[in-house]
N, C-alpha and C positions, 0 to 999 in steps of 0.2 A: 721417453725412452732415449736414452744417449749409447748407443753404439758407436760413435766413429771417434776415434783418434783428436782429441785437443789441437796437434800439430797439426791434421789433415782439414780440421774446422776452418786452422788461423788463416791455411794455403788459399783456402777455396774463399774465405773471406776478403783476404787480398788482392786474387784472382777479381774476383768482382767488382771491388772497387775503382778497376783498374778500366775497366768497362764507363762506356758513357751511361748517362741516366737513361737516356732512348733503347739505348742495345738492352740495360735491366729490365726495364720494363716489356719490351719485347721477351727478355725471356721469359717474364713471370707470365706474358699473355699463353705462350707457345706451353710452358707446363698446366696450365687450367686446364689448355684445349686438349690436352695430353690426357689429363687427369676426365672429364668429361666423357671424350671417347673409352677409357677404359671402363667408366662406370656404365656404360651406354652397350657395352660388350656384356658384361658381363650381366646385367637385366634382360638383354637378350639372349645369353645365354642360359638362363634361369625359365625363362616366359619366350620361346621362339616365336608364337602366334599373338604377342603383345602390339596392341594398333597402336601409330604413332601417337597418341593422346596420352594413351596410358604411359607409354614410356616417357614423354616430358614429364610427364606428372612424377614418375616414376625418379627419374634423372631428380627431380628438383625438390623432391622429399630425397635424396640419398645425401645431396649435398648440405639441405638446411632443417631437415627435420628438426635438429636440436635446438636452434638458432629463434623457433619461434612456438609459440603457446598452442596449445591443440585446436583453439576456437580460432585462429589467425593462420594457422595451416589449413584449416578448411575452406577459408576464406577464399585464401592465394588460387586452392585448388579446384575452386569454381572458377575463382574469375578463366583460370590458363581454360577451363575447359568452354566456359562461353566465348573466349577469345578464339578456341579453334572453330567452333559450329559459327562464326561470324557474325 
């Protein structure tokens, strides 16, 4: 989807470049963590009485679901949960 303005891409391209690599990077850490709490909101908003397990689980299928084959998401999804029972 391309909604924004050509001009207002080249601005905010420029704008950035203009930035050191550290400040970039910082930004791009502060929109994950951005991007995280809102998925984090809104599974909570979905499942109010969801226990924190499920909701890592939850959070971490919202983000990679696609990214990995259905026998390797299961995988992942044992380990996070033997990782929390210790």
């Amino acid at each position: 989807m391309k909604d924004t303005d050509s001009e207002i891409l080249e601005h905010y391209e420029r704008m950035l470049l203009k930035k050191g690599s550290m400040e970039r990077l910082m930004m791009g850490f502060s929109v994950t963590e951005n991007a995280r709490q809102l998925v984090r909101a809104s599974i909570l908003e979905r499942n109010p009485g969801i226990s924190p397990l499920e909701l890592k689980k939850e959070v971490f299928l919202r983000f990679y679901r696609n990214y990995f084959p259905p026998s390797l998401l299961k995988k992942i999804l044992n380990h996070i949960e033997k990782e929390k029972k210790g």
